[in-house]
PDB file of N, CA, C and O in Angstrom:
ATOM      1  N   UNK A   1      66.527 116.064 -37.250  1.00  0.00           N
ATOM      2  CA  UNK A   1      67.092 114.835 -37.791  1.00  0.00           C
ATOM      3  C   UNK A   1      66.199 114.317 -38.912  1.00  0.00           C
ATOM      4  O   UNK A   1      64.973 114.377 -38.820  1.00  0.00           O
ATOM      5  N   UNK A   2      66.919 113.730 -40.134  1.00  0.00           N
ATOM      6  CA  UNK A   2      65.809 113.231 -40.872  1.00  0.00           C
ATOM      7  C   UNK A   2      65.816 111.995 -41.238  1.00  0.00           C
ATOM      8  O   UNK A   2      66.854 111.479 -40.824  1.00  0.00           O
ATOM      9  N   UNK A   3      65.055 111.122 -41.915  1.00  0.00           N
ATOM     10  CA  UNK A   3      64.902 109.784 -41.070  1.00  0.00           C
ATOM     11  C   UNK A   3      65.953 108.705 -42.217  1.00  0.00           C
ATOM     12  O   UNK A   3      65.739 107.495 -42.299  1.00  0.00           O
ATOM     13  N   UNK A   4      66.896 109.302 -42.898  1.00  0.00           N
ATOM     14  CA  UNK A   4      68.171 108.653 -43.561  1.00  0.00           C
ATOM     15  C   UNK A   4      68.740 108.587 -42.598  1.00  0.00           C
ATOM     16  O   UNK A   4      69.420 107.565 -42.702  1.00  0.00           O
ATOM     17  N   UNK A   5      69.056 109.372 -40.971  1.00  0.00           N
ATOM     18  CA  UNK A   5      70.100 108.637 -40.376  1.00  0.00           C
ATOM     19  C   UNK A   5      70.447 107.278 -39.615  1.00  0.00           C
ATOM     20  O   UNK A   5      71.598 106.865 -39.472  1.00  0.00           O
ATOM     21  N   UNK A   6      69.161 106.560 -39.090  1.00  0.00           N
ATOM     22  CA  UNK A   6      69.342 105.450 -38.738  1.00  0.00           C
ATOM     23  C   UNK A   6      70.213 104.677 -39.919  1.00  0.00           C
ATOM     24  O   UNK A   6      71.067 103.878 -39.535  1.00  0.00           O
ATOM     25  N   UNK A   7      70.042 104.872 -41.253  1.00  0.00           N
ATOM     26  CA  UNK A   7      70.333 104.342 -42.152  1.00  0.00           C
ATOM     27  C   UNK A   7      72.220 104.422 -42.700  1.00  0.00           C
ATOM     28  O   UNK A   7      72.963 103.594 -43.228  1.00  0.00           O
ATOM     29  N   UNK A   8      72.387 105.688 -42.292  1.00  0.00           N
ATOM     30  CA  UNK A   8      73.860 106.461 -41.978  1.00  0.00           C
ATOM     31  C   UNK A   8      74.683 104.909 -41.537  1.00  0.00           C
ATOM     32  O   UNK A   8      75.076 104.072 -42.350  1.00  0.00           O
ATOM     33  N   UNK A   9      74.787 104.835 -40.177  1.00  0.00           N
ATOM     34  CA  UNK A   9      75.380 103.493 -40.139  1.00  0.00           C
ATOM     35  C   UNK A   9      75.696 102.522 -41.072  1.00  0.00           C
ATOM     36  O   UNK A   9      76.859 102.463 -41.471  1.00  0.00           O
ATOM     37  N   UNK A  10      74.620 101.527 -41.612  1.00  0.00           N
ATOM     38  CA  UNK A  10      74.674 100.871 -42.362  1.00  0.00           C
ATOM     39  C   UNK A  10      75.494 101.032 -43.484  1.00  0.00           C
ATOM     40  O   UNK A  10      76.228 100.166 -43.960  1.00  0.00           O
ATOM     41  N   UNK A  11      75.283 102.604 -44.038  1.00  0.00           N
ATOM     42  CA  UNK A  11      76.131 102.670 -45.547  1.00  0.00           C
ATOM     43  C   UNK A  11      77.175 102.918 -45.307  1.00  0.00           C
ATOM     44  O   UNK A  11      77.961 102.790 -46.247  1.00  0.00           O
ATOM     45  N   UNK A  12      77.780 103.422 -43.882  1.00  0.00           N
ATOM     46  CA  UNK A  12      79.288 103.653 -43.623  1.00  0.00           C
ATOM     47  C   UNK A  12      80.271 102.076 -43.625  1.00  0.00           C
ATOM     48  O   UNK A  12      81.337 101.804 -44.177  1.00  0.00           O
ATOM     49  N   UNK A  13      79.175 101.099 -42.575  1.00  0.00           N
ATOM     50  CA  UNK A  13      79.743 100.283 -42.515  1.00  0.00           C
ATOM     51  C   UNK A  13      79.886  98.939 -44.056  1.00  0.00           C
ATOM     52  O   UNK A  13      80.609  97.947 -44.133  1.00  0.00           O
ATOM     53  N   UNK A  14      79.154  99.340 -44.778  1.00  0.00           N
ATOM     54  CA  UNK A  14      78.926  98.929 -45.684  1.00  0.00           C
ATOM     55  C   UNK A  14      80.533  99.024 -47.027  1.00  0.00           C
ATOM     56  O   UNK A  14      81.293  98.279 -47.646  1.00  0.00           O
ATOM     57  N   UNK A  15      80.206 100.643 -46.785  1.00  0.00           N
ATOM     58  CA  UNK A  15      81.480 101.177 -47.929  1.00  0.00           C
ATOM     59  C   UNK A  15      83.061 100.475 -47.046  1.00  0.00           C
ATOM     60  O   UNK A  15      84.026 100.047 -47.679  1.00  0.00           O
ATOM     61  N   UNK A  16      82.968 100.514 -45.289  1.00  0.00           N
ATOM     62  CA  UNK A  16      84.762 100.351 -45.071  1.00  0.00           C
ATOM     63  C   UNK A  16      84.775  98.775 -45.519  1.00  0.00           C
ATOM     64  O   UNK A  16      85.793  98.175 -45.864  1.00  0.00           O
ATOM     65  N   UNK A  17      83.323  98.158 -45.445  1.00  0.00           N
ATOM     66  CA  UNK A  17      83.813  96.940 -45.473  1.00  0.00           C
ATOM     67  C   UNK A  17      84.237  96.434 -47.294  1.00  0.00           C
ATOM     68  O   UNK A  17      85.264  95.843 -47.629  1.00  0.00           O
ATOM     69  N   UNK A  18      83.557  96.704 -47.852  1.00  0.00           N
ATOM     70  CA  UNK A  18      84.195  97.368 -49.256  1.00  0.00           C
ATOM     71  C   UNK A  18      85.273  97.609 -49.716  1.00  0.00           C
ATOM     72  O   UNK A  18      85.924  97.133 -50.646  1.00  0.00           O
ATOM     73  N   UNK A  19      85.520  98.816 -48.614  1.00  0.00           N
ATOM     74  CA  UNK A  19      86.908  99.148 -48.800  1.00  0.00           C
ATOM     75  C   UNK A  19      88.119  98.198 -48.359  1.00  0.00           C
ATOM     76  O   UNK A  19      89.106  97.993 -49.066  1.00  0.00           O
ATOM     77  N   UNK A  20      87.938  97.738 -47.296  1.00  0.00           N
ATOM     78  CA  UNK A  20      88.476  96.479 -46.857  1.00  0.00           C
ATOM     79  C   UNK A  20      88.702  95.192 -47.684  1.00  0.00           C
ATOM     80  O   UNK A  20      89.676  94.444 -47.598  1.00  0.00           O
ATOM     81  N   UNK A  21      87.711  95.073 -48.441  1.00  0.00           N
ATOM     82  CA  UNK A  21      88.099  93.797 -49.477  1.00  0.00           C
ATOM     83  C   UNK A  21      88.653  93.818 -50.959  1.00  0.00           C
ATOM     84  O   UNK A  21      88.962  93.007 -51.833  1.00  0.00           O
ATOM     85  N   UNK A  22      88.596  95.566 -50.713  1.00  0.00           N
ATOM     86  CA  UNK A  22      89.323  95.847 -52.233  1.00  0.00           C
ATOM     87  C   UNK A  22      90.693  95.840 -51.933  1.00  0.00           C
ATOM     88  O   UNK A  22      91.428  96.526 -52.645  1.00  0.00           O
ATOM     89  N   UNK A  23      91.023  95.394 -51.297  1.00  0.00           N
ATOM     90  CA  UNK A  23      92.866  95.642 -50.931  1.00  0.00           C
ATOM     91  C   UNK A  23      93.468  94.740 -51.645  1.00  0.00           C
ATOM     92  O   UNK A  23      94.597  94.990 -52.067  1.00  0.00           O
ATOM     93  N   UNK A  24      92.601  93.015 -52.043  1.00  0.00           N
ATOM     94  CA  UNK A  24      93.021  92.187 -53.056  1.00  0.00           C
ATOM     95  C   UNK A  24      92.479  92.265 -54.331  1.00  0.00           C
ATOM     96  O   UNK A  24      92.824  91.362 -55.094  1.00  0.00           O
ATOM     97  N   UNK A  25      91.577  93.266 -54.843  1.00  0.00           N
ATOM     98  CA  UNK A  25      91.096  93.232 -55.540  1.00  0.00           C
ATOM     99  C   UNK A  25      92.546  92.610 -57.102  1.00  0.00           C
ATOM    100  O   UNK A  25      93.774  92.622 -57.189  1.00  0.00           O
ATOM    101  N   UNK A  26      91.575  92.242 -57.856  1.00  0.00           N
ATOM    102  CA  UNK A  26      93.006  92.050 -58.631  1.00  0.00           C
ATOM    103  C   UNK A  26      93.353  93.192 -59.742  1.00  0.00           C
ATOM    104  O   UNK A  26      94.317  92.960 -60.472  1.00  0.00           O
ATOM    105  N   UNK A  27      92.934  93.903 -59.847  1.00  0.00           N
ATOM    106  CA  UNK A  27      92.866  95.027 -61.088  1.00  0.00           C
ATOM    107  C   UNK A  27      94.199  96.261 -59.920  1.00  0.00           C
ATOM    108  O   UNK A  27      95.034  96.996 -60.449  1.00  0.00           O
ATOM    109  N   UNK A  28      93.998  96.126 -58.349  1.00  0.00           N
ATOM    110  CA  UNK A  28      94.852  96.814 -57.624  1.00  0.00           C
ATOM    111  C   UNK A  28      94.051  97.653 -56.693  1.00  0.00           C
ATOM    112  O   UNK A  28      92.867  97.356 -56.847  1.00  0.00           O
ATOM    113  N   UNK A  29      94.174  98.404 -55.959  1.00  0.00           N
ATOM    114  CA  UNK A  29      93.548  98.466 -54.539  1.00  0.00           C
ATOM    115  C   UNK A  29      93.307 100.066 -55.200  1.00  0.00           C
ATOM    116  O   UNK A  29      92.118 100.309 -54.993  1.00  0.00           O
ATOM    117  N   UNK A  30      93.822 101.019 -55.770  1.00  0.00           N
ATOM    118  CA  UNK A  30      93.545 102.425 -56.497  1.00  0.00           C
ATOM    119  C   UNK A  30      92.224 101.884 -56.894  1.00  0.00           C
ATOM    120  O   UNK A  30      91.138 101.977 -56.322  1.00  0.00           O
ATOM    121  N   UNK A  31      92.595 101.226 -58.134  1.00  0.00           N
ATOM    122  CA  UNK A  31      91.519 100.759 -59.060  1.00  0.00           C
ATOM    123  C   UNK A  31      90.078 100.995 -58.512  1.00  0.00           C
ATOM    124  O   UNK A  31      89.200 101.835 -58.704  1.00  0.00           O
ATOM    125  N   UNK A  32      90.269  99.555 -57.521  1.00  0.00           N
ATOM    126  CA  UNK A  32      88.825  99.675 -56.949  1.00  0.00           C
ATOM    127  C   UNK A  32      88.604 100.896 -55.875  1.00  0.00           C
ATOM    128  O   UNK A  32      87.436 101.283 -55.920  1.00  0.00           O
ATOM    129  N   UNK A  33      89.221 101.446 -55.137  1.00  0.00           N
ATOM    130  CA  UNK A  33      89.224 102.597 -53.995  1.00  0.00           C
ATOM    131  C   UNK A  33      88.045 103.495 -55.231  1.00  0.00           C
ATOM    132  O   UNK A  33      86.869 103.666 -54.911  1.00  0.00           O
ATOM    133  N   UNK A  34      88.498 103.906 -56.375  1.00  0.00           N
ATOM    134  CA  UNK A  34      88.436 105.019 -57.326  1.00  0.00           C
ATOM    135  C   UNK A  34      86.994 104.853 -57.798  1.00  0.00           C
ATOM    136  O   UNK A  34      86.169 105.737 -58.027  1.00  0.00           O
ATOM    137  N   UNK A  35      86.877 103.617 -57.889  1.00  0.00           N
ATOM    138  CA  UNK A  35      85.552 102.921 -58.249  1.00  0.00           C
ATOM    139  C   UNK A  35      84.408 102.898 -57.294  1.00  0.00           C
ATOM    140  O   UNK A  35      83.243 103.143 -57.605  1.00  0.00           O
ATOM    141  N   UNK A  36      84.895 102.540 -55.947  1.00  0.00           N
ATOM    142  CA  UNK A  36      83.886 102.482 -55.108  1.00  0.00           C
ATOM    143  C   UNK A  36      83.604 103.608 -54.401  1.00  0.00           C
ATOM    144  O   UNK A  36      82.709 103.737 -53.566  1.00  0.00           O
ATOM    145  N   UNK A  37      84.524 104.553 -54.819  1.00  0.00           N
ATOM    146  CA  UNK A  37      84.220 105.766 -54.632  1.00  0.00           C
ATOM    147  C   UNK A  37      83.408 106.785 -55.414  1.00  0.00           C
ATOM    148  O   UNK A  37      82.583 107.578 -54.959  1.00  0.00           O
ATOM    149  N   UNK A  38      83.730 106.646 -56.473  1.00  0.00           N
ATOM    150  CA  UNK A  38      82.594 107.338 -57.535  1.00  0.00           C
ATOM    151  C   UNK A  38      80.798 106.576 -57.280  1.00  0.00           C
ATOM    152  O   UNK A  38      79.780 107.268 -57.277  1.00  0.00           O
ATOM    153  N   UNK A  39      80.817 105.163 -57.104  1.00  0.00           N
ATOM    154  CA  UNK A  39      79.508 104.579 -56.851  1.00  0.00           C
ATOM    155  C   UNK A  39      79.055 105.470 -56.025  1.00  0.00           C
ATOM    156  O   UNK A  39      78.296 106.266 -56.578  1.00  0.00           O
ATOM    157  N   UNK A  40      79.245 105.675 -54.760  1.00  0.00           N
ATOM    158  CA  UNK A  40      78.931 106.074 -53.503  1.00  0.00           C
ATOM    159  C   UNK A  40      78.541 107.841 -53.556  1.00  0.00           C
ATOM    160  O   UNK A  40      77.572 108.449 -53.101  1.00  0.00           O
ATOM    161  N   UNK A  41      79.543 108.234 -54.187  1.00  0.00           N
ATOM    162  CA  UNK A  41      79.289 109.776 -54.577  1.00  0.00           C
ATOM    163  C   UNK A  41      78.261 109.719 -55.531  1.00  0.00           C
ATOM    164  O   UNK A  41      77.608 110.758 -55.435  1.00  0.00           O
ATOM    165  N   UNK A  42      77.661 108.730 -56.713  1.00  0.00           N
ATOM    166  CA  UNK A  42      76.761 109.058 -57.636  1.00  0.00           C
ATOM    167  C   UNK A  42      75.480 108.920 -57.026  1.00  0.00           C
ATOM    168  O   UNK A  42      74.403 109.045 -57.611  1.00  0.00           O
ATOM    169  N   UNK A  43      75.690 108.593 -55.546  1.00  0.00           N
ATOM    170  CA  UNK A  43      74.107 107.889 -54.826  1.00  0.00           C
ATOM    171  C   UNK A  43      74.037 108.628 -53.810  1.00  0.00           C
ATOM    172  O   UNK A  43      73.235 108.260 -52.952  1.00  0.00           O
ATOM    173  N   UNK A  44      74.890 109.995 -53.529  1.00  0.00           N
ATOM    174  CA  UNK A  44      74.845 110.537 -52.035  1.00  0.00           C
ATOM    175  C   UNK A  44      73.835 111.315 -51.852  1.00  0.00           C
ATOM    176  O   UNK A  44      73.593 111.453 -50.652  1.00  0.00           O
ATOM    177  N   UNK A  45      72.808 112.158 -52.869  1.00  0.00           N
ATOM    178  CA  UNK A  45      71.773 112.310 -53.101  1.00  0.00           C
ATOM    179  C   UNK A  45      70.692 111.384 -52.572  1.00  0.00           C
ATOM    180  O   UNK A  45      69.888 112.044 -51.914  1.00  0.00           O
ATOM    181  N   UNK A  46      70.437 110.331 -52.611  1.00  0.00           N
ATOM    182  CA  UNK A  46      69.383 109.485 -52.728  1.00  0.00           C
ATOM    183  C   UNK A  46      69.002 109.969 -50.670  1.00  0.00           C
ATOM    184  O   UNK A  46      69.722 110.002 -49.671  1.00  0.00           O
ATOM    185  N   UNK A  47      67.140 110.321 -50.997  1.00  0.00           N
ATOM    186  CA  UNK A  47      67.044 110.700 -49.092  1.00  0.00           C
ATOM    187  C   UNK A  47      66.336 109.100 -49.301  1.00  0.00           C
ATOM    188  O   UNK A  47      66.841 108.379 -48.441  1.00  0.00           O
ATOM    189  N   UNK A  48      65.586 108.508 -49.943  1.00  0.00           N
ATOM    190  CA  UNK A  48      64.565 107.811 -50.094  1.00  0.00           C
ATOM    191  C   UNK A  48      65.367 106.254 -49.206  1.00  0.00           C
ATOM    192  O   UNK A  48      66.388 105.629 -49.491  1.00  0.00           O
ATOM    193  N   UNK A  49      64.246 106.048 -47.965  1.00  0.00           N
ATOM    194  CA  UNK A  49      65.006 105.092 -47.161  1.00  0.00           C
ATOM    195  C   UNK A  49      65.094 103.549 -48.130  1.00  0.00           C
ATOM    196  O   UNK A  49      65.996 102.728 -48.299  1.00  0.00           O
ATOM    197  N   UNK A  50      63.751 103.654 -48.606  1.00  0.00           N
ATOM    198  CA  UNK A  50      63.889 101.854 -49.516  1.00  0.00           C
ATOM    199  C   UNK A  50      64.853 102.071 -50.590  1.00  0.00           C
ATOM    200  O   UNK A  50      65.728 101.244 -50.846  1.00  0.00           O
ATOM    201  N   UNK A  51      64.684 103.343 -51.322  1.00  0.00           N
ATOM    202  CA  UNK A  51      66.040 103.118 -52.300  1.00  0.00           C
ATOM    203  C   UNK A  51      67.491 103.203 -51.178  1.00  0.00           C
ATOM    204  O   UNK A  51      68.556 103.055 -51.778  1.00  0.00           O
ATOM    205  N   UNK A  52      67.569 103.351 -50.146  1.00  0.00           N
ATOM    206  CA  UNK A  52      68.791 103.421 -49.753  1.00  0.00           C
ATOM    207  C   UNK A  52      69.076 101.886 -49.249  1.00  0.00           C
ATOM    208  O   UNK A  52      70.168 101.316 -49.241  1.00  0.00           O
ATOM    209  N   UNK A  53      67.712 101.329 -48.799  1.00  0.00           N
ATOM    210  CA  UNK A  53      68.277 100.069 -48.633  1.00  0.00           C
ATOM    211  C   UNK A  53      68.437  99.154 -49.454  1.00  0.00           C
ATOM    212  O   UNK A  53      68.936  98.081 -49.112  1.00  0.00           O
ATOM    213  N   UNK A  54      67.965  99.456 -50.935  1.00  0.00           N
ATOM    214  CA  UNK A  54      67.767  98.525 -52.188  1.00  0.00           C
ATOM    215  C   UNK A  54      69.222  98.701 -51.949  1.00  0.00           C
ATOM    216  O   UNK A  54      69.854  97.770 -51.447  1.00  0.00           O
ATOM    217  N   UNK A  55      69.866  99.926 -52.297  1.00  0.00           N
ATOM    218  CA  UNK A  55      71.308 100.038 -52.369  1.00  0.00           C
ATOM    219  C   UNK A  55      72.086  99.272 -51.503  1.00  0.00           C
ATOM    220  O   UNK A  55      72.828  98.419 -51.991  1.00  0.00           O
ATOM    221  N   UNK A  56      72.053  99.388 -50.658  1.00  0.00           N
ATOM    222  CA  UNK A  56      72.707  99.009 -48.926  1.00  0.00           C
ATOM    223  C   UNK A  56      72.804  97.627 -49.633  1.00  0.00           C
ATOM    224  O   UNK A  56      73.953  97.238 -49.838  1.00  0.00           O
ATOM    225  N   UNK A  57      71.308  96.443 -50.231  1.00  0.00           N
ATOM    226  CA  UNK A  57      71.431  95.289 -50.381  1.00  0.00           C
ATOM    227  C   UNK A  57      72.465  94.909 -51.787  1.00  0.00           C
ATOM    228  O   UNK A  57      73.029  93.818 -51.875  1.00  0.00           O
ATOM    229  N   UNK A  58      72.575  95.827 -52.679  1.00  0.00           N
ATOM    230  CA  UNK A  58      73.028  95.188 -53.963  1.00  0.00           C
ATOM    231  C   UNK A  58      74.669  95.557 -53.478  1.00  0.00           C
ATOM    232  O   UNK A  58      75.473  94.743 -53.934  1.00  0.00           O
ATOM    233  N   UNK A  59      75.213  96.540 -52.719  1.00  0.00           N
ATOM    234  CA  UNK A  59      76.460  96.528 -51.948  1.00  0.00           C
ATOM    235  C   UNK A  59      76.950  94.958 -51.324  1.00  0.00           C
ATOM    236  O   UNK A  59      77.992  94.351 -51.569  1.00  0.00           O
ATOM    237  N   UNK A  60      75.394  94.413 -50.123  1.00  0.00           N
ATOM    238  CA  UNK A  60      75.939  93.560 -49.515  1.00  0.00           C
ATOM    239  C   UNK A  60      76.708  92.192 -50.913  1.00  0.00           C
ATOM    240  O   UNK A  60      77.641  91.390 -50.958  1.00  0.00           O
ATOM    241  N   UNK A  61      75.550  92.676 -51.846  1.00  0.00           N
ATOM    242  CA  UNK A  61      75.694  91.205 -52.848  1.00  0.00           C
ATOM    243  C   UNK A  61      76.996  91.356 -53.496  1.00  0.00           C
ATOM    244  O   UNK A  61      77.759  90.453 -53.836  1.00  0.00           O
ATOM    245  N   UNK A  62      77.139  92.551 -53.614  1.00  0.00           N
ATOM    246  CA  UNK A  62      79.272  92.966 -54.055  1.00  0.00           C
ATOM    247  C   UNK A  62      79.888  92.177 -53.272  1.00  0.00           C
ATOM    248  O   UNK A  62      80.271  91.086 -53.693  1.00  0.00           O
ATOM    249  N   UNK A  63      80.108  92.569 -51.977  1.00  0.00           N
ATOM    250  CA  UNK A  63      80.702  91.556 -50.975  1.00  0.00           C
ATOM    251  C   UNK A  63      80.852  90.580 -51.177  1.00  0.00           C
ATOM    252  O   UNK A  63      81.948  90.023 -51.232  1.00  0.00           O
ATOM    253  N   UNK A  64      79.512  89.962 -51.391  1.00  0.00           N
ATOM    254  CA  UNK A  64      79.370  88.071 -51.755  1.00  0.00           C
ATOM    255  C   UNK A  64      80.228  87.493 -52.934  1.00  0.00           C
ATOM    256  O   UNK A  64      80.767  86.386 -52.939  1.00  0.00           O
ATOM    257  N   UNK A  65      80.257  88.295 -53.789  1.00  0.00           N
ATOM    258  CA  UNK A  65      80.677  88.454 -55.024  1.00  0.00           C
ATOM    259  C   UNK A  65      82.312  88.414 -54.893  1.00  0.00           C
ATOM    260  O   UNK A  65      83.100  87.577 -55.332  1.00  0.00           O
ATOM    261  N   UNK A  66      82.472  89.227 -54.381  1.00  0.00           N
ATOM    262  CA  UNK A  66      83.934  89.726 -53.918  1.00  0.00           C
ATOM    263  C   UNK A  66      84.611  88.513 -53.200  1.00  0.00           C
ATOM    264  O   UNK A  66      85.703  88.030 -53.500  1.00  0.00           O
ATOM    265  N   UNK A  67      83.809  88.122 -52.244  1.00  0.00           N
ATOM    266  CA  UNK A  67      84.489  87.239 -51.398  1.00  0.00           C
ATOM    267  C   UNK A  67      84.657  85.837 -51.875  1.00  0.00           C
ATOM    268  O   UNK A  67      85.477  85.098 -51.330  1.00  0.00           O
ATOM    269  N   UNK A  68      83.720  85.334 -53.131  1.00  0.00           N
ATOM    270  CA  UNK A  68      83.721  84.177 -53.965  1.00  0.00           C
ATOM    271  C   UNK A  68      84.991  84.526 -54.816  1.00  0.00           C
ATOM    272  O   UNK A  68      86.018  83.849 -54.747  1.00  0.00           O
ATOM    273  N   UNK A  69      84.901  85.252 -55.348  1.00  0.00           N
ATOM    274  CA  UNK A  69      85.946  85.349 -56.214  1.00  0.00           C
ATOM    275  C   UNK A  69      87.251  85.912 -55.865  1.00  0.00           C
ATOM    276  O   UNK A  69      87.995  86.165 -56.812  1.00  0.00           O
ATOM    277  N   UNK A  70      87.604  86.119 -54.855  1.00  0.00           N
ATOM    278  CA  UNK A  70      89.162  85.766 -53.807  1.00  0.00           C
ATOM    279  C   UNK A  70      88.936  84.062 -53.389  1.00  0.00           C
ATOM    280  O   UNK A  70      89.859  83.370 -53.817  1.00  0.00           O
ATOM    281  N   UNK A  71      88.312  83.617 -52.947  1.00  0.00           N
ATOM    282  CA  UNK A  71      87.969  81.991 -52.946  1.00  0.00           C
ATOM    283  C   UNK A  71      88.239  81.704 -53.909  1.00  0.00           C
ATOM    284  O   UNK A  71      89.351  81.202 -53.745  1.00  0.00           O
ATOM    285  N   UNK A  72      87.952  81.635 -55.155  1.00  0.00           N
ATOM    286  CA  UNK A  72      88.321  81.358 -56.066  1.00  0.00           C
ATOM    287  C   UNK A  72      89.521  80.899 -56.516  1.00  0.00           C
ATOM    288  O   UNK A  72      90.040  79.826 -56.824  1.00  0.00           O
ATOM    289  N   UNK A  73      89.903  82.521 -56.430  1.00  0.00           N
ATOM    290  CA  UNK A  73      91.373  82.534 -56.616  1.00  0.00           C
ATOM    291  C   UNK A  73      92.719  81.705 -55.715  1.00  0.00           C
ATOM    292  O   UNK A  73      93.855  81.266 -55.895  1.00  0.00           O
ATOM    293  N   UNK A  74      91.520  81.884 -54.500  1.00  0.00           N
ATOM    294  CA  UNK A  74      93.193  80.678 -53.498  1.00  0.00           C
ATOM    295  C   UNK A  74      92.475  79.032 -53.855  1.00  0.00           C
ATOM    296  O   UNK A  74      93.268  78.090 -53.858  1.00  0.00           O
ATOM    297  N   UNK A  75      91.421  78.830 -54.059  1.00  0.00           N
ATOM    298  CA  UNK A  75      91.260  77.366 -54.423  1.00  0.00           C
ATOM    299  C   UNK A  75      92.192  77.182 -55.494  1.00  0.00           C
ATOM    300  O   UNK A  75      92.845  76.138 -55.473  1.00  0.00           O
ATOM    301  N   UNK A  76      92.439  78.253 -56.719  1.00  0.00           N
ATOM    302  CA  UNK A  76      93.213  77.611 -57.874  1.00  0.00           C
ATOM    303  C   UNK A  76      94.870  77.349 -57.533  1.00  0.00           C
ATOM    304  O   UNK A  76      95.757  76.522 -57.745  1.00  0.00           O
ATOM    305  N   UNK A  77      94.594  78.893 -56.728  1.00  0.00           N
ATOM    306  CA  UNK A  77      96.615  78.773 -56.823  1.00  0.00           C
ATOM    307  C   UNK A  77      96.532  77.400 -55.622  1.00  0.00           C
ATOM    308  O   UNK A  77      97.161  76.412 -55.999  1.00  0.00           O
ATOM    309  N   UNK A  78      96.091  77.313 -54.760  1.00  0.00           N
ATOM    310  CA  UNK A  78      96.274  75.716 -54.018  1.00  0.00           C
ATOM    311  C   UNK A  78      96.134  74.956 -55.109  1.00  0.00           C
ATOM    312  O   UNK A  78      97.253  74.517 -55.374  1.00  0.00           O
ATOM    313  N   UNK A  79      95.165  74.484 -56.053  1.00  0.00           N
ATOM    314  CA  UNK A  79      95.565  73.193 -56.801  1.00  0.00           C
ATOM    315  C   UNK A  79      96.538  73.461 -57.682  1.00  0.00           C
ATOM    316  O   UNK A  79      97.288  72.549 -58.029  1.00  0.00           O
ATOM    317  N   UNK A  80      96.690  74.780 -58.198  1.00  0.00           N
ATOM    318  CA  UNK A  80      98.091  74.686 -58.822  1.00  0.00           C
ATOM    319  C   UNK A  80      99.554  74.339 -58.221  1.00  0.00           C
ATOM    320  O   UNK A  80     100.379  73.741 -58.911  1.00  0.00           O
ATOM    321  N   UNK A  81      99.809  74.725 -56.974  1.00  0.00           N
ATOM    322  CA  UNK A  81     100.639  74.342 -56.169  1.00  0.00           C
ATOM    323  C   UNK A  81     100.675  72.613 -56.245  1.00  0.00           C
ATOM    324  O   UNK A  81     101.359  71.917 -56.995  1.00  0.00           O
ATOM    325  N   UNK A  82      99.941  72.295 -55.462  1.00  0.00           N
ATOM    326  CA  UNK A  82      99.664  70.862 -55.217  1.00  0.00           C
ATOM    327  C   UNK A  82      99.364  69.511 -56.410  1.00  0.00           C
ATOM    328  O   UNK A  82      99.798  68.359 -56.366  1.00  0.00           O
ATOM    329  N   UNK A  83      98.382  70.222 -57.535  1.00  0.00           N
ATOM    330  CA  UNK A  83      98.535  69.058 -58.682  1.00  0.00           C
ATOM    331  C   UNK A  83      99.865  69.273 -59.623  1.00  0.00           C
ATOM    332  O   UNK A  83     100.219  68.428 -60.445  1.00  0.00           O
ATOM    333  N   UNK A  84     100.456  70.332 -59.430  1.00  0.00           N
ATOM    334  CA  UNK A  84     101.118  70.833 -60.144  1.00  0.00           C
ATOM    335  C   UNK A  84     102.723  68.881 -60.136  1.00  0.00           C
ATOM    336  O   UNK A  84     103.219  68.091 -60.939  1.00  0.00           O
ATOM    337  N   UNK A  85     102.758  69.313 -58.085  1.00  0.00           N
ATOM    338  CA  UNK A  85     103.425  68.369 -58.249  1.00  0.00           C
ATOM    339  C   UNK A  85     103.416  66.874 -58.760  1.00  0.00           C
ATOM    340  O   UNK A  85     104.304  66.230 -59.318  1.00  0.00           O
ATOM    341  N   UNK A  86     101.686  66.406 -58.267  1.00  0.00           N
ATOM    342  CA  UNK A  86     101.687  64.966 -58.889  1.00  0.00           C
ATOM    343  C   UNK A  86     101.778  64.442 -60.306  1.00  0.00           C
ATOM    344  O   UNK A  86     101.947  63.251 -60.566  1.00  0.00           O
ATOM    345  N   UNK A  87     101.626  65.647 -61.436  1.00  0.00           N
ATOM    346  CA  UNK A  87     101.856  65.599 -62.818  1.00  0.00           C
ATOM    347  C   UNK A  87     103.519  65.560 -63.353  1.00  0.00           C
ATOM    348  O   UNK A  87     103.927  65.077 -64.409  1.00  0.00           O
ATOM    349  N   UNK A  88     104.262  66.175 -62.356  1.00  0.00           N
ATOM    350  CA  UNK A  88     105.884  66.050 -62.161  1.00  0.00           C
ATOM    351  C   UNK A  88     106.006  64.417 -62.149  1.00  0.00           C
ATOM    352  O   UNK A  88     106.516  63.701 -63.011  1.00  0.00           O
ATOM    353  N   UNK A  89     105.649  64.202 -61.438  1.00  0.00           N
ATOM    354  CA  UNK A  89     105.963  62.667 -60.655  1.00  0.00           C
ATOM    355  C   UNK A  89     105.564  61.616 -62.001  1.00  0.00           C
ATOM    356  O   UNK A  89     106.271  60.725 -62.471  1.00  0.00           O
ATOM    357  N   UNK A  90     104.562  61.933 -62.316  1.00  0.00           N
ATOM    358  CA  UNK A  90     104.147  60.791 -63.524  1.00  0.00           C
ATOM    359  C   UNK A  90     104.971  60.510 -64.754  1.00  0.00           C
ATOM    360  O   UNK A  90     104.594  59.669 -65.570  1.00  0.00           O
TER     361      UNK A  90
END
């Protein structure tokens, strides 16, 4: 065994969860699949555990990223919905 596999876990669960949030991506769920797939293949090389976890961390910060900016997006379409009407009214 060599000592990337404790690490195995992490990047699996890392990429479904990835994969999981690209389903809204807005460019379309190919798009990003295609994308986060080439990342992952350009790094499958790497044995080195700190570069795997540097990686592992700038993944988690995608996420963060990802998940602000779907927030984003339902904060607007809610105020568009909703101010939309009180500007009717005036």
């Amino acid at each position: 065994m060599n000592m990337a596999n404790p690490l195995r876990g992490e990047v699996l669960t890392l990429y479904k969860n990835l994969l999981y949030l690209g389903r809204d991506y807005p460019k379309g769920a190919d798009y990003f699949r295609t994308r986060l797939k080439s990342a992952f293949l350009k790094n499958r090389d790497v044995r080195d555990p700190e570069k795997i976890k540097e990686l592992v961390a700038r993944g988690e910060f995608v996420i963060k990223e990802l998940e602000a900016l779907y927030f984003l997006r339902k904060y607007r379409a809610m105020k568009r919905r909703y101010y939309a009407e009180e500007d009717r009214e005036k």
